[in-house]
C-alpha positions as CSV (number, residue, x, y, z in Angstrom):
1,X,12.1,-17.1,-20.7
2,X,13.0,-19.2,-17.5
3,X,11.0,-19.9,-14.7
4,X,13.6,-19.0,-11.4
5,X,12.9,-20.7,-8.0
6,X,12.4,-18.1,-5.8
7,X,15.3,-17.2,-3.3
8,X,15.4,-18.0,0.1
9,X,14.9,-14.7,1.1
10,X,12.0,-14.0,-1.2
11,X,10.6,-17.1,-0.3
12,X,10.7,-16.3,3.6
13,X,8.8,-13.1,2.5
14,X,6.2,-14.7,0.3
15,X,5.2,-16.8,3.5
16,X,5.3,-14.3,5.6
17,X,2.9,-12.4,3.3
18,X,0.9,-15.8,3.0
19,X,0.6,-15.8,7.1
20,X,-0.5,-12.7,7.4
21,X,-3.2,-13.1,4.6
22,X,-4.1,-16.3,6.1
23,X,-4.6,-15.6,9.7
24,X,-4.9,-12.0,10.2
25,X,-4.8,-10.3,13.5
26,X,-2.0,-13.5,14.5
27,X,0.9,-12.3,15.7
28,X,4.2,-13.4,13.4
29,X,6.6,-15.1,15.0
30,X,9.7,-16.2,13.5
31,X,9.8,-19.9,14.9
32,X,6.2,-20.6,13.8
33,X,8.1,-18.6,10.0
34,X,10.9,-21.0,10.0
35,X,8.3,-24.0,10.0
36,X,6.4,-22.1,7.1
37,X,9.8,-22.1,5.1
38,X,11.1,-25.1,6.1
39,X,14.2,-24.0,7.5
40,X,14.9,-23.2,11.2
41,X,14.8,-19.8,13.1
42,X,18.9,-19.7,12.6
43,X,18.2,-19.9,8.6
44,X,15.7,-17.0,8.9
45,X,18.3,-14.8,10.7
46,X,21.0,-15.4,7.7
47,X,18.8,-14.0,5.8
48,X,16.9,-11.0,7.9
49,X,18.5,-10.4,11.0
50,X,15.4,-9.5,12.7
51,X,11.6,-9.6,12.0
52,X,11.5,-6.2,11.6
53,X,13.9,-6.5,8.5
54,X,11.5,-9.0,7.3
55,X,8.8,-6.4,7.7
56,X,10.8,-3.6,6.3
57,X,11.4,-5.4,2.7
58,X,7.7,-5.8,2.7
59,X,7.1,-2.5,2.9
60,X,10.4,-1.6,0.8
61,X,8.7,-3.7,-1.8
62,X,5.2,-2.0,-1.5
63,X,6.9,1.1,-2.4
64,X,9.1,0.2,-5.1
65,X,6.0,-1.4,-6.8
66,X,3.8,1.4,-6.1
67,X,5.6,4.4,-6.4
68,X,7.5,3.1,-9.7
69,X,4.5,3.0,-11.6
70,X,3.4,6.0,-9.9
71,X,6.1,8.1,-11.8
72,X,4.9,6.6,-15.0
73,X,1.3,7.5,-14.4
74,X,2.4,11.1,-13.4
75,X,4.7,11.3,-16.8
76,X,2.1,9.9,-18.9
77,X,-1.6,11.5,-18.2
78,X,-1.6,15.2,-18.7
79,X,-4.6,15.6,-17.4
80,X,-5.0,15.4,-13.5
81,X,-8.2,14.2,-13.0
82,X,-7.4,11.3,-14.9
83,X,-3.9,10.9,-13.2
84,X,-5.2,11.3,-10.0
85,X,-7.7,8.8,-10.5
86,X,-5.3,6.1,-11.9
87,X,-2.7,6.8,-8.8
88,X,-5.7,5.7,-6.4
89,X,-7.0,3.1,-8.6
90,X,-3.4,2.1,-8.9
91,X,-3.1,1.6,-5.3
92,X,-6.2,0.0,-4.6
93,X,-5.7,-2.8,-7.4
94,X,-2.2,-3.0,-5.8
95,X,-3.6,-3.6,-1.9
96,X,-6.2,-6.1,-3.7
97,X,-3.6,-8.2,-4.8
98,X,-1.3,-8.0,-1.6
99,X,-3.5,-8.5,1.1
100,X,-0.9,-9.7,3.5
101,X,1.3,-7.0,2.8
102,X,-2.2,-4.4,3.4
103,X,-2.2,-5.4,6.8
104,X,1.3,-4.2,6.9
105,X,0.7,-1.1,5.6
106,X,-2.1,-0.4,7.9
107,X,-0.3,-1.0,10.8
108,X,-2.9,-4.1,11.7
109,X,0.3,-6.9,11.6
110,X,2.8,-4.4,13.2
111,X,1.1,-4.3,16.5
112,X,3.3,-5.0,19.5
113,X,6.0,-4.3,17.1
114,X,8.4,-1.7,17.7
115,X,6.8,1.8,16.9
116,X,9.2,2.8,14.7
117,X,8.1,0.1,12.1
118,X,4.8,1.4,12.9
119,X,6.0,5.2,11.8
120,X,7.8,3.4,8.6
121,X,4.8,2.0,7.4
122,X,2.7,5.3,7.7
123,X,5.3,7.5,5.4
124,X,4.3,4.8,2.8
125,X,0.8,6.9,3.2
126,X,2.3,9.7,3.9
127,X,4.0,9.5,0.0
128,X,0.9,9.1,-1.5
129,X,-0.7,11.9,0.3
130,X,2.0,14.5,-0.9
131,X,1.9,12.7,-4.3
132,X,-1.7,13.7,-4.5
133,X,-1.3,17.3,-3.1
134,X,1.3,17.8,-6.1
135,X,-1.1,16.8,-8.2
136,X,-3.9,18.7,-7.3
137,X,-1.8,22.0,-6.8
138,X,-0.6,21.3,-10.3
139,X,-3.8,20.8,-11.6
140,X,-4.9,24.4,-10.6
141,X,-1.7,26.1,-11.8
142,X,-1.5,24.4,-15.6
143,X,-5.1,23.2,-16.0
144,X,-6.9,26.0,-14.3
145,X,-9.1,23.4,-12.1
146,X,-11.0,24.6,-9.2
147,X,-10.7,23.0,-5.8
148,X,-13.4,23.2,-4.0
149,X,-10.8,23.6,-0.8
150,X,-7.1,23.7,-0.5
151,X,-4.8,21.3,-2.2
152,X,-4.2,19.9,1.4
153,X,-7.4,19.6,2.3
154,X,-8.4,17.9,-1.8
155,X,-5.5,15.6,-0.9
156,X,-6.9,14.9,2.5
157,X,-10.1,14.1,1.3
158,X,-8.3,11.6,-1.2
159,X,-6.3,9.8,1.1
160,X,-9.6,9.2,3.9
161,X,-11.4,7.6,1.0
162,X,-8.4,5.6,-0.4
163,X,-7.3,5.0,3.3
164,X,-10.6,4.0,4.3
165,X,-11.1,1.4,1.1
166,X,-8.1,-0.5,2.1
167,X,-9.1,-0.4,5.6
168,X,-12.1,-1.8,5.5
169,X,-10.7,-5.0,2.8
170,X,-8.2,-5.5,6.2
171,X,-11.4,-5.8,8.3
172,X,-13.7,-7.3,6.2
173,X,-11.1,-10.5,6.1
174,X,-10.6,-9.4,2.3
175,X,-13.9,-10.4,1.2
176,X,-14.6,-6.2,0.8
177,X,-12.5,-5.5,-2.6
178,X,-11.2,-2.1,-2.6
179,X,-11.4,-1.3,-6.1
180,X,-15.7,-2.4,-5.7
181,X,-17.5,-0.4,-8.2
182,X,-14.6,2.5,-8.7
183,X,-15.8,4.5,-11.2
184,X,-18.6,5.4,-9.1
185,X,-17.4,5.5,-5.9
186,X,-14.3,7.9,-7.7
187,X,-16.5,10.2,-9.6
188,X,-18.6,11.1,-6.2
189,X,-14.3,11.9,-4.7
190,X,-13.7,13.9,-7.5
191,X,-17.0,16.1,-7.5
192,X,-15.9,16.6,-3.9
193,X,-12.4,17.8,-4.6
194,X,-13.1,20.1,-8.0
195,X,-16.1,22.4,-8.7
């Protein structure tokens, strides 16, 4: 097994990662980037021809990672309480170990960005959310579980709690971990979402 040097390009994403988890709430820009790297602003642009490229692989990345194992969850556990509760658990572990890229997702580093990037970031939300309303409607039709509410609303309920945790690890400055005692906080969402 070798050990690669990271490429430029993943390199100018790692710091950018790094900068965001470092000083969040600072706006990004690409000169004060380039002095990261070590390259200038012109090296940057070979690479990403604007910061919103740079900010698109991030969340390009988060969903490769995410949803990849997703689909292996989803082929793997039968049942879907257990599924669902690895998907969220999934994702929290996942925001846990990506802070920088959290405050991507949340929007929090996008600000005074263009609003489009903004809207790219939420469908990465938005994915999970219809993830977890698949689930739950399946888990009614070949499981016979009761929601306590619609699938939309079950999946709703989901998403404000998993939502929330990585939302408050973003404002905490990441001293609030969003997978913090789990199995408790999970078994409380699930009485909520199944009789």
């Amino acid at each position: 097994m070798t050990n690669q040097k990271p490429g430029r390009r993943e390199s100018i994403l790692q710091a950018l990662v790094e900068l965001l988890q470092n000083d969040p709430g600072a706006r990004i820009t690409t000169a004060g980037l380039a002095k990261t790297v070590g390259v200038t602003e012109a090296a940057l642009y070979r690479h990403f021809p604007s910061k919103r490229k740079m900010f698109e692989a991030l969340i390009e990345f988060a969903e490769e990672a995410v949803f990849t194992r997703c689909q292996v969850i989803m082929q793997e556990q039968a049942d879907v309480r257990v599924r669902l509760q690895q998907l969220v658990h999934l994702v929290l572990v996942f925001a846990e170990r990506n802070p920088g890229l959290c405050c991507v997702l949340t929007g929090d580093a996008l600000m005074g960005e263009d609003e489009s990037l903004r809207k790219r970031a939420s469908q990465f939300f938005e994915r999970l959310e219809t993830q977890t309303r698949q689930a739950l409607k399946e888990g009614e039709i070949r499981q016979g579980l009761r929601p306590r509410t619609s699938a939309a609303r079950g999946a709703d309920f989901v998403m404000v709690f998993l939502e929330g945790r990585i939302q408050r690890f973003v404002r905490s400055s990441f001293s609030r971990l969003p997978s913090a005692d789990f199995d408790e906080a999970w078994a409380l969402v699930s009485e909520s979402v199944w009789n």
